[in-house]
N, CA, C and O atoms as CSV, one atom per row, in Angstrom:
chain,resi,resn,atom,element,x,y,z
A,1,UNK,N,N,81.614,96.485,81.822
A,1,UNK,CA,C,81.162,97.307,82.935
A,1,UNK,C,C,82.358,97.624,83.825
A,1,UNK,O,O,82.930,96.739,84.462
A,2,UNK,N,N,82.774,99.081,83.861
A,2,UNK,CA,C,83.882,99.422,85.479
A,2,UNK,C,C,83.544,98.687,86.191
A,2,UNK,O,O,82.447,98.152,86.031
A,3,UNK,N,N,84.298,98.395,87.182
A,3,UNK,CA,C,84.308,98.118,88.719
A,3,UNK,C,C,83.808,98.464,89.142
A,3,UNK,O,O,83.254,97.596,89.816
A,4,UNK,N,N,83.242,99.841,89.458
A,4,UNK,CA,C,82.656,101.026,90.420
A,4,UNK,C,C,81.112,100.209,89.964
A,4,UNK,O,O,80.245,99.769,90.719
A,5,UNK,N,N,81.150,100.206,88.759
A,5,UNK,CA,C,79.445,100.341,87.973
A,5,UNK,C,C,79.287,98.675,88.238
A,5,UNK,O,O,78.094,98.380,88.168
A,6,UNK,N,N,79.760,98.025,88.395
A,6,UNK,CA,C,79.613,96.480,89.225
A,6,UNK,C,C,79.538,96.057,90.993
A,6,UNK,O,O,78.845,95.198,91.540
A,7,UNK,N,N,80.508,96.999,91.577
A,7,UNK,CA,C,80.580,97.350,92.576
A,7,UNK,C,C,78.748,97.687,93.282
A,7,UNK,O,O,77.967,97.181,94.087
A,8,UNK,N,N,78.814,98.761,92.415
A,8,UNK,CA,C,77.271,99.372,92.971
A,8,UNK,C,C,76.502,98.704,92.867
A,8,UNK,O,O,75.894,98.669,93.937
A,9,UNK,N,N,75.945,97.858,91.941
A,9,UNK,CA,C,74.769,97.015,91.698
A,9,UNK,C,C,74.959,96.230,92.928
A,9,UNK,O,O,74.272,96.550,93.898
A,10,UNK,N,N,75.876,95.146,93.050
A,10,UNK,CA,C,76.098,94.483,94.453
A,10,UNK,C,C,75.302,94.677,95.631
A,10,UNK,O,O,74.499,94.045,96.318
A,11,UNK,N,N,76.066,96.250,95.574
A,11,UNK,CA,C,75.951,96.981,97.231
A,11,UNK,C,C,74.341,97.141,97.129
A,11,UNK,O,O,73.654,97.003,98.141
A,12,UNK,N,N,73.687,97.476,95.697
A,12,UNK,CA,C,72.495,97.872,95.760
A,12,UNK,C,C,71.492,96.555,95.804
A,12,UNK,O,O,70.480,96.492,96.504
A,13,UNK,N,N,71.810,95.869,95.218
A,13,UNK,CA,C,71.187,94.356,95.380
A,13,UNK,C,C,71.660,93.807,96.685
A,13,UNK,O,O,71.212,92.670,96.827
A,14,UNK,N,N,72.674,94.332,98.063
A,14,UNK,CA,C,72.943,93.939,99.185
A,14,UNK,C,C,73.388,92.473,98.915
A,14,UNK,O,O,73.326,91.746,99.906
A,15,UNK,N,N,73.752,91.999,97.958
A,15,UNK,CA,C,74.433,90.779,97.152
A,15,UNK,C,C,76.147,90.763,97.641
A,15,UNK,O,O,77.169,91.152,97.073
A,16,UNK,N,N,75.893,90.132,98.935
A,16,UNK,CA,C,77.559,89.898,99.564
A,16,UNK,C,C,78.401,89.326,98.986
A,16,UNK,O,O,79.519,89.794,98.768
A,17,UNK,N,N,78.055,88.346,98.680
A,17,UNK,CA,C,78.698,87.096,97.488
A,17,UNK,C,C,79.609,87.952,96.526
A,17,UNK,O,O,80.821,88.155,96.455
A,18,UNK,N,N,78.346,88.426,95.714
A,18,UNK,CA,C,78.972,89.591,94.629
A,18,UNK,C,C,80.241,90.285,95.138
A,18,UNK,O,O,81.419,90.272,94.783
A,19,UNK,N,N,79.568,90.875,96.076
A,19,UNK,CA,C,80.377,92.043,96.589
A,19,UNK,C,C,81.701,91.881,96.776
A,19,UNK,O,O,82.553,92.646,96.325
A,20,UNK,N,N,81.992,90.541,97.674
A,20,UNK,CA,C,82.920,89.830,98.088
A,20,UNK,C,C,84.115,89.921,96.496
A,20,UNK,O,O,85.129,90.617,96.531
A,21,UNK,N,N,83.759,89.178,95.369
A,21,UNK,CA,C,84.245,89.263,94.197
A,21,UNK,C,C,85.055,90.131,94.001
A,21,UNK,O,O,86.219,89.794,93.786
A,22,UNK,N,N,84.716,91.426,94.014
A,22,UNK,CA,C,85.537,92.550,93.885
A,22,UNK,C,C,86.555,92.409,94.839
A,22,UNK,O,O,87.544,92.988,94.390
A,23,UNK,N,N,86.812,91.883,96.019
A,23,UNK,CA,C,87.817,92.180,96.800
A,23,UNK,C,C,88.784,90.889,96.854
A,23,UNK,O,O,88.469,89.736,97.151
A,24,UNK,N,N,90.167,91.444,96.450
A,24,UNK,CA,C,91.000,90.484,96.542
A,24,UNK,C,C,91.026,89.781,98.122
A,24,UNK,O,O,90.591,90.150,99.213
A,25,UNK,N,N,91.907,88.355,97.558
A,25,UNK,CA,C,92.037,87.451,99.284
A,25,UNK,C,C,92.851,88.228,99.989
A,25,UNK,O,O,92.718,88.026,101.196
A,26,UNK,N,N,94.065,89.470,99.577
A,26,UNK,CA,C,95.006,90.035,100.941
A,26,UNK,C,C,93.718,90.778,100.778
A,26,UNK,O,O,94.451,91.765,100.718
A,27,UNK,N,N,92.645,91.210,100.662
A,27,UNK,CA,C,92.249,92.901,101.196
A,27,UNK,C,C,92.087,93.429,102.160
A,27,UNK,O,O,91.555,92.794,103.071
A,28,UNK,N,N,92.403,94.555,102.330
A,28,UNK,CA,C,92.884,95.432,103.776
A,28,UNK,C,C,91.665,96.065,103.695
A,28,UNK,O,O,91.310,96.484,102.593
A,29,UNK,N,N,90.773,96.251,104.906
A,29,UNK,CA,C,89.706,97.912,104.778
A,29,UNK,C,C,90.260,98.721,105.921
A,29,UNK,O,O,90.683,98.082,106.884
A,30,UNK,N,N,90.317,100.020,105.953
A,30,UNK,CA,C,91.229,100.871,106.966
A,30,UNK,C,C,90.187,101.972,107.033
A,30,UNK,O,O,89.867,102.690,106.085
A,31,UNK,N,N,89.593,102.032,108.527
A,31,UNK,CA,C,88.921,103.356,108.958
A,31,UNK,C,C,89.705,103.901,109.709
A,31,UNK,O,O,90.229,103.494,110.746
A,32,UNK,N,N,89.842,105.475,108.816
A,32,UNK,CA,C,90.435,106.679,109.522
A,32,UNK,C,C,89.965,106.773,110.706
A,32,UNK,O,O,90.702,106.761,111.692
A,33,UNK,N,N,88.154,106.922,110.802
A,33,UNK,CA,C,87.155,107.138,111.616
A,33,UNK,C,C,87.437,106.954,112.685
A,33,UNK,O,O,87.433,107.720,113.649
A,34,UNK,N,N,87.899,105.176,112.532
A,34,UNK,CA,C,88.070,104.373,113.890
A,34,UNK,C,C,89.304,104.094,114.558
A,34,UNK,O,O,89.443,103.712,115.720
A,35,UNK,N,N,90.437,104.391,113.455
A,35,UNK,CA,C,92.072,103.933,113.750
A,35,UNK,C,C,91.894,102.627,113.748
A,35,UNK,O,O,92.310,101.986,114.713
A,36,UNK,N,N,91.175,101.901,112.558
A,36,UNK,CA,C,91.366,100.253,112.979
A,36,UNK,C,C,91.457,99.767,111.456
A,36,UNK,O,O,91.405,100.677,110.628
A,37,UNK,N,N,91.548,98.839,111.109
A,37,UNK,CA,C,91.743,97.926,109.662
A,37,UNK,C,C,90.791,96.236,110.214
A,37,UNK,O,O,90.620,95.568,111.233
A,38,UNK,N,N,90.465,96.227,108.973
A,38,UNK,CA,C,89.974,94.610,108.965
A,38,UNK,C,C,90.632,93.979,108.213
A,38,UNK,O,O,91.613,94.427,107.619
A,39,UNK,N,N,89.996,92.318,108.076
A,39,UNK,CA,C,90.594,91.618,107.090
A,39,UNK,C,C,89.342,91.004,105.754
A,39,UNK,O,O,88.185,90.973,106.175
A,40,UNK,N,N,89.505,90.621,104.495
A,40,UNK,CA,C,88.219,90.483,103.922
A,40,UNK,C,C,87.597,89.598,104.887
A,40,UNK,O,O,86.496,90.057,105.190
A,41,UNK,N,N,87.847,88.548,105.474
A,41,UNK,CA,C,86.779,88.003,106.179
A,41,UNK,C,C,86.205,88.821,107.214
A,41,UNK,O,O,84.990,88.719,107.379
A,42,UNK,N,N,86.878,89.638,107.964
A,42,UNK,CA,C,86.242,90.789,108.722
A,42,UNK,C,C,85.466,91.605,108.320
A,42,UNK,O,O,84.561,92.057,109.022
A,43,UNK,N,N,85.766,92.082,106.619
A,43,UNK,CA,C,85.019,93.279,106.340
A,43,UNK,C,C,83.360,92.370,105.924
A,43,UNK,O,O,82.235,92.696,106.303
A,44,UNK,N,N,83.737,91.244,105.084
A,44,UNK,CA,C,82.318,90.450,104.967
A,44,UNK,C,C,81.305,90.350,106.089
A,44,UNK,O,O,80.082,90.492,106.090
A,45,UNK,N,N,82.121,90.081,106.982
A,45,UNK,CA,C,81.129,89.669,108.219
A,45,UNK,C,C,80.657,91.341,108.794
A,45,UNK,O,O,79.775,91.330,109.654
A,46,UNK,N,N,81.132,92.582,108.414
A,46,UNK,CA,C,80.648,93.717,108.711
A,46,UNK,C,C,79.282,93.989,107.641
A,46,UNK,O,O,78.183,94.206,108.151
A,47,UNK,N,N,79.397,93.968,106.544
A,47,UNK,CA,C,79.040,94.129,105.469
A,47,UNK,C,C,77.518,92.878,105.520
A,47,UNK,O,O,76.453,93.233,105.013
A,48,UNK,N,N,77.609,91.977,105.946
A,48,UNK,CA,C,76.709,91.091,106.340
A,48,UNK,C,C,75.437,91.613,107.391
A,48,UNK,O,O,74.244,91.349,107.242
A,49,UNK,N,N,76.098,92.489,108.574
A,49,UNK,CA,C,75.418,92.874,109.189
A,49,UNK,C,C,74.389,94.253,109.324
A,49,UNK,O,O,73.314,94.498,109.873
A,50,UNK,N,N,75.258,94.903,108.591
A,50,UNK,CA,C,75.049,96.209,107.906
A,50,UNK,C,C,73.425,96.219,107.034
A,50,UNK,O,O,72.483,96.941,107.360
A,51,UNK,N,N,73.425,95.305,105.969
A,51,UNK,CA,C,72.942,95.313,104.915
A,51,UNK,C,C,71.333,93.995,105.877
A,51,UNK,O,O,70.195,93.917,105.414
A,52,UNK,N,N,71.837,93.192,107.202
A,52,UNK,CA,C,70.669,92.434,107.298
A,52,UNK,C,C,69.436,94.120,108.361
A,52,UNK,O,O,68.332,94.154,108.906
A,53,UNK,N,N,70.479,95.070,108.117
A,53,UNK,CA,C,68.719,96.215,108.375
A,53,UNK,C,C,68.312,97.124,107.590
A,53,UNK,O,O,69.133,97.961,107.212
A,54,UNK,N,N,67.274,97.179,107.251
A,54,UNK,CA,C,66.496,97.898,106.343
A,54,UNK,C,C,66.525,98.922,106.266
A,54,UNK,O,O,66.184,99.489,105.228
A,55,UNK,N,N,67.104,99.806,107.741
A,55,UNK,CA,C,67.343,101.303,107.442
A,55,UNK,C,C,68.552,101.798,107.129
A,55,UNK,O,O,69.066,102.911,107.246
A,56,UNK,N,N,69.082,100.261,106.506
A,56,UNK,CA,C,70.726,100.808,106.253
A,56,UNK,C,C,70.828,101.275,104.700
A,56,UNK,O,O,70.213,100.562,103.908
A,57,UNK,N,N,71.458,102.272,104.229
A,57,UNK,CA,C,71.214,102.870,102.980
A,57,UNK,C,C,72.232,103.640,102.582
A,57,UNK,O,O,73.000,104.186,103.375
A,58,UNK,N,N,72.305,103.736,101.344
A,58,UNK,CA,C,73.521,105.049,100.364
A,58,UNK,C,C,72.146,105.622,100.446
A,58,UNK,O,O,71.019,105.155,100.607
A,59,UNK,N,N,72.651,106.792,100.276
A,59,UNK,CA,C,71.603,108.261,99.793
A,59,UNK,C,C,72.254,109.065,98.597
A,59,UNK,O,O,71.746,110.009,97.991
A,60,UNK,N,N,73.465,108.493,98.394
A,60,UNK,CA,C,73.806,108.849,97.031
A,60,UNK,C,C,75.533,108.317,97.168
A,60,UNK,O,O,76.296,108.174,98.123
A,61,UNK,N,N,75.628,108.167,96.006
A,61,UNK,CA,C,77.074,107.628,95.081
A,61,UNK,C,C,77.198,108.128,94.054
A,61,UNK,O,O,76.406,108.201,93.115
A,62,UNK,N,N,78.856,108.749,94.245
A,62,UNK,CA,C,78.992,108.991,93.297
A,62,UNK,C,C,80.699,108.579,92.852
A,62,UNK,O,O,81.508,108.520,93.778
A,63,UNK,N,N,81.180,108.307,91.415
A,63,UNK,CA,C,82.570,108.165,91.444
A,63,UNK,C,C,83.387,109.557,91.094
A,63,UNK,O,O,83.030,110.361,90.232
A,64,UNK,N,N,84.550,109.682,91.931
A,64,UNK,CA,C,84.973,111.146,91.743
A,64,UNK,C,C,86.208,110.456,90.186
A,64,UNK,O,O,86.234,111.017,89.091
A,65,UNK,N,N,87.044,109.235,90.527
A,65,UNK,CA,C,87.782,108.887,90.007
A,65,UNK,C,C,88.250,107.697,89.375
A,65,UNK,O,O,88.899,107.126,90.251
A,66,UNK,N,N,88.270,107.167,88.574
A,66,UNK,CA,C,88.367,105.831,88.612
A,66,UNK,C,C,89.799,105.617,87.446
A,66,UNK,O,O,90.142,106.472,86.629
A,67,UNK,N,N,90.468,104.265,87.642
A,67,UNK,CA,C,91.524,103.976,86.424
A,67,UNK,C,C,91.847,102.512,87.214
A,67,UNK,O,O,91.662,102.171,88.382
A,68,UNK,N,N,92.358,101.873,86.159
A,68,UNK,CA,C,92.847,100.324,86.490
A,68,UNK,C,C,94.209,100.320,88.024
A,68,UNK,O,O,95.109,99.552,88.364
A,69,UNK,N,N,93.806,101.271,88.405
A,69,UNK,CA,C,95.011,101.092,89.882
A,69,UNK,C,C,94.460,102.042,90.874
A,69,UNK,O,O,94.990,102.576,91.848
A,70,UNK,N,N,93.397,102.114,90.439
A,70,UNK,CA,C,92.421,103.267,91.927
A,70,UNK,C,C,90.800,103.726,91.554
A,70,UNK,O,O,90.218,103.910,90.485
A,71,UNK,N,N,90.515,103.785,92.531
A,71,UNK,CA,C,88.957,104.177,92.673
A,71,UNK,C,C,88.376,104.647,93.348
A,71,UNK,O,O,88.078,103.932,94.305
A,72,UNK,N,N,87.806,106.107,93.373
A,72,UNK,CA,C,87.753,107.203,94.969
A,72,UNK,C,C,86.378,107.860,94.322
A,72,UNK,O,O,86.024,108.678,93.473
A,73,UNK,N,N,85.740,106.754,95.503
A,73,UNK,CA,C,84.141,107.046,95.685
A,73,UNK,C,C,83.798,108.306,96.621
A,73,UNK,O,O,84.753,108.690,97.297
A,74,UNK,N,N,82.306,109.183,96.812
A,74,UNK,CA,C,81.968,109.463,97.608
A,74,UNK,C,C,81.011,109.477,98.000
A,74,UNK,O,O,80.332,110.059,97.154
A,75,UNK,N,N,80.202,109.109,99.077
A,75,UNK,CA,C,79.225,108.915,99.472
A,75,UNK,C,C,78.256,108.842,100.743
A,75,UNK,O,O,78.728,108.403,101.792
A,76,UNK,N,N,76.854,109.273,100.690
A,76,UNK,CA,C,76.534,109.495,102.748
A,76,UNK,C,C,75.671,108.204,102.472
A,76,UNK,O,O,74.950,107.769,101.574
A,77,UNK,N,N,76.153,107.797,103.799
A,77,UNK,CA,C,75.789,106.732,104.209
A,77,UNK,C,C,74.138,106.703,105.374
A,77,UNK,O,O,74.334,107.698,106.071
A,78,UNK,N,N,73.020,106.200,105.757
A,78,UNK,CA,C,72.331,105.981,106.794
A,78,UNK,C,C,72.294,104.754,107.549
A,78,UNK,O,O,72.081,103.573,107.274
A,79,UNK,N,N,72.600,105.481,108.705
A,79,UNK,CA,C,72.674,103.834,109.511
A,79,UNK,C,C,71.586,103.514,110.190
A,79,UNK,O,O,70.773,104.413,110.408
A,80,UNK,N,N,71.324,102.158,110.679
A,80,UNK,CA,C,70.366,101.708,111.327
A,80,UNK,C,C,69.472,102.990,112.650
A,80,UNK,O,O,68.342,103.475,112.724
A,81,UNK,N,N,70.472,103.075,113.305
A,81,UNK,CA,C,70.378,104.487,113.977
A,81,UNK,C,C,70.014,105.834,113.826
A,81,UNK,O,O,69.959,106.815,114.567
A,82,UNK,N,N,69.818,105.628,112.833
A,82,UNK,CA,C,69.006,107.120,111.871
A,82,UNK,C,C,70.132,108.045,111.788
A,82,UNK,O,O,69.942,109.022,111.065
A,83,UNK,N,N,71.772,107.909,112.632
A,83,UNK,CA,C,72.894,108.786,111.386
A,83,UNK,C,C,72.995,108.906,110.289
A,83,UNK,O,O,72.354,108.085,109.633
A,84,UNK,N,N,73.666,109.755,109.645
A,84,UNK,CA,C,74.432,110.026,108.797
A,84,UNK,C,C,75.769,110.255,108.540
A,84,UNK,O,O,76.289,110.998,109.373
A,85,UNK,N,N,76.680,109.762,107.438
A,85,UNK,CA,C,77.750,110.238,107.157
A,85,UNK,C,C,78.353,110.683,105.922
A,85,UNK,O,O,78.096,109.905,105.004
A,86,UNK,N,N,78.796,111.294,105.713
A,86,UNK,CA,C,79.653,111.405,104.303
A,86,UNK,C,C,81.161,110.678,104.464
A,86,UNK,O,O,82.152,110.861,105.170
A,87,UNK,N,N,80.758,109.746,103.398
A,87,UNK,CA,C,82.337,108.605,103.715
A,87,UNK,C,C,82.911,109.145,102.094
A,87,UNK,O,O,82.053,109.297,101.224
A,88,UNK,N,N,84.140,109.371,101.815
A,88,UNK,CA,C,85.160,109.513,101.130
A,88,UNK,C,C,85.965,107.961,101.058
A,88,UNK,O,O,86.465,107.587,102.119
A,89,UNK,N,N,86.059,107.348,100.240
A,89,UNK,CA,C,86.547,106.099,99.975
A,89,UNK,C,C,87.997,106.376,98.557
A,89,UNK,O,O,87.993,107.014,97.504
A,90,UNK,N,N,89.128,105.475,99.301
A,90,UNK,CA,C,89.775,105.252,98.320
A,90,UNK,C,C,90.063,103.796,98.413
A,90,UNK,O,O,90.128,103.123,99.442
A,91,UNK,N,N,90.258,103.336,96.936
A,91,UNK,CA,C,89.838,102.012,96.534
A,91,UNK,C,C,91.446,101.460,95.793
A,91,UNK,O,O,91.512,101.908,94.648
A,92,UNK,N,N,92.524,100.746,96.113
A,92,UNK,CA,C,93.566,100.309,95.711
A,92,UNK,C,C,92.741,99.031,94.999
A,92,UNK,O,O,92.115,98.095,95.496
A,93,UNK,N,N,93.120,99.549,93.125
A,93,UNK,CA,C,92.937,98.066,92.492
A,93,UNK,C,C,94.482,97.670,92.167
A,93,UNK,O,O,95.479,98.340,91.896
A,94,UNK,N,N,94.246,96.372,92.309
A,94,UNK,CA,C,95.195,94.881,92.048
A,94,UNK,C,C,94.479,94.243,90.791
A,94,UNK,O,O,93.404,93.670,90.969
A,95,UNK,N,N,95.077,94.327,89.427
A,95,UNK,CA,C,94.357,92.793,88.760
A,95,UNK,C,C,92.719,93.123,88.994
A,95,UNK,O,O,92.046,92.140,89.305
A,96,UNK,N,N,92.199,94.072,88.906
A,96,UNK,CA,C,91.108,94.417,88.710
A,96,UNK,C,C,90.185,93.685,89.849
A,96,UNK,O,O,89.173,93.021,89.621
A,97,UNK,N,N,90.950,94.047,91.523
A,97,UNK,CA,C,90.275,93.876,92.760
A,97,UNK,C,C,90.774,94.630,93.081
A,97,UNK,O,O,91.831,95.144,92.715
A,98,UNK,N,N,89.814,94.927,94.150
A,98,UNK,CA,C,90.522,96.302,95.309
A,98,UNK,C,C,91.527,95.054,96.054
A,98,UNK,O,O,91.439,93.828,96.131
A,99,UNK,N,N,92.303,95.865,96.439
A,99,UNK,CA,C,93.475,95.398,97.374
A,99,UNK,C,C,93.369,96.245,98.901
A,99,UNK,O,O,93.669,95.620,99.918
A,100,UNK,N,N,93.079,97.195,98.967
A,100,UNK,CA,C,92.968,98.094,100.147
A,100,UNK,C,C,92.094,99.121,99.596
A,100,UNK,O,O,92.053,99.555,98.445
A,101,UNK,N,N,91.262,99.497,100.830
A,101,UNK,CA,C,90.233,100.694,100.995
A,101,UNK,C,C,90.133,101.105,102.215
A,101,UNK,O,O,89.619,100.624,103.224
A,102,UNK,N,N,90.929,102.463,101.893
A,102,UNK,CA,C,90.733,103.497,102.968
A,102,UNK,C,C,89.313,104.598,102.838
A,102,UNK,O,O,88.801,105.251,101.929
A,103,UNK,N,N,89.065,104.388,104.171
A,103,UNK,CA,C,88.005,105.382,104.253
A,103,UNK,C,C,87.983,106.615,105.399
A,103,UNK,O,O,88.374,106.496,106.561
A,104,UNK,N,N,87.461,107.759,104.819
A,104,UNK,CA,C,87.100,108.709,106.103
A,104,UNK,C,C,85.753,108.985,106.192
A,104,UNK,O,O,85.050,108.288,105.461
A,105,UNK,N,N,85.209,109.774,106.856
A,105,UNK,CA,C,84.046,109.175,106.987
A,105,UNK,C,C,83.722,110.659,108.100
A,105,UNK,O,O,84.571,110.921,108.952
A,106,UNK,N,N,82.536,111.478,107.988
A,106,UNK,CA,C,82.066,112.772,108.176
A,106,UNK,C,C,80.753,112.656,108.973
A,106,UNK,O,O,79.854,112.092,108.348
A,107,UNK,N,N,80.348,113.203,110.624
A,107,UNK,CA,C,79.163,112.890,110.701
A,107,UNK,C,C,78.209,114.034,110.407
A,107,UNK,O,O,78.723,115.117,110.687
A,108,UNK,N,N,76.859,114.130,109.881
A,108,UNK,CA,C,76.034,114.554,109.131
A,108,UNK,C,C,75.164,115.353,109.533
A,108,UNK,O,O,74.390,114.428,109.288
A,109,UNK,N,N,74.365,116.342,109.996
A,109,UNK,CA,C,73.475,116.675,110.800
A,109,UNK,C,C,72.027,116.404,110.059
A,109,UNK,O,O,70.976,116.654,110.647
């Protein structure tokens, strides 16, 4: 199974643990959005909170690209708040973990 196609089940089973797996111990996450970066223990503890509300959701995924040294998702996101976004993700693999993921991120009407 790709990454991407392991990746998703995770996110879709809201399976942090899992999720966690995929990401190496340096991993960087970097929002354009926000001008800020986390650390994996930062992004877990985002990703934790995200996923404990029910109106949090993909509305679709898709992979534009994938190969053993990158992975550039796209996808709209719903947040608890009833937004929307279209997030553009690029995915730095290491040894078959992301190492860094940059994201931008579009708000939706």
């Amino acid at each position: 199974m790709s990454i991407s196609k392991a990746m998703k089940k995770a996110e879709d089973d809201k399976d942090v643990e899992a999720m966690m797996s995929f990401y190496h111990e340096d991993f960087e996450f970097v929002s354009h959005k926000f001008g800020s970066s986390l650390t994996k223990p930062e992004f877990k503890a985002m990703c934790i909170k995200m996923f404990a509300h029910a109106s949090f959701d993909r509305l679709m995924h898709r992979v534009i690209y994938e190969n053993d040294e990158i992975l550039v998702v796209h996808f709209v996101m719903r947040f608890p708040d009833g937004t929307r976004e279209s997030v553009m993700a690029v995915n730095m693999l290491e040894n078959g973990q992301v190492i860094r993921q940059e994201t931008g991120a579009t708000p939706m009407k």
